[in-house]
N, C-alpha and C positions, 0 to 999 in steps of 0.2 A: 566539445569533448564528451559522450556518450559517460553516464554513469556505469561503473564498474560495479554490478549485482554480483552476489553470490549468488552459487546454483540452487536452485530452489525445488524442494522436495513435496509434491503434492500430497504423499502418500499419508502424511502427519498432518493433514490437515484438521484443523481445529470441529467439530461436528457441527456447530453453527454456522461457520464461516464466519463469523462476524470477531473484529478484531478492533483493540483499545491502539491507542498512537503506538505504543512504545513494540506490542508485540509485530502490528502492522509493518513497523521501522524496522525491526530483527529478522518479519519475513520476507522483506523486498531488499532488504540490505543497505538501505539510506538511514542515515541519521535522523530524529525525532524536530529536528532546526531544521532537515532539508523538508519532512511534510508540511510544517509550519508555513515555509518559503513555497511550495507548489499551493497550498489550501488558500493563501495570500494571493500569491498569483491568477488562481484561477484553473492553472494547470489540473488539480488531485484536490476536488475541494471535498474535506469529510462529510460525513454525515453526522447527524447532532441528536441524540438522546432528546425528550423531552426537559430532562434534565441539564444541558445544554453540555454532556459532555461527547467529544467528538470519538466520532469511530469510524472503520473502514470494511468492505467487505468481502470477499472471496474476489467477485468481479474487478472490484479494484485493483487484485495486485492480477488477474490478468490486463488488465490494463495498460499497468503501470512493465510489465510484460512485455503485451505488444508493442509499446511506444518506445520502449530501450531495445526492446532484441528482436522486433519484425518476425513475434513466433507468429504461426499460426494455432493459436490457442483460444 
């Protein structure tokens, strides 16, 4: 059963790209439990600060994109 995304708005995008779990989670539309479960998996694994806290990038939510909605993006 395909996740159900919200439409997602490029134009707001952040000027880094670079995104913490929770905002990452708000802008692909999954829960902060379902990145956990994909970074687990292996499916969406984050990237890690030196600091060792996790983050995501622009390229990931088209990613995460391509893999739920077959855009060409």
């Amino acid at each position: 059963m395909p996740l159900k995304i919200k439409e997602f708005d490029l134009s707001n995008e952040d000027e880094a790209g670079v995104y913490n779990t929770s905002r990452f989670a708000e802008k692909v539309g999954v829960s902060a439990a379902k990145l956990r479960e994909w970074d687990n998996s292996g499916f969406l694994v984050a990237k890690r600060t030196v600091t060792g806290q996790k983050y995501y990038t622009k390229d990931d939510v088209m990613y995460v994109l391509r893999e739920f909605y077959y855009l060409d993006v």
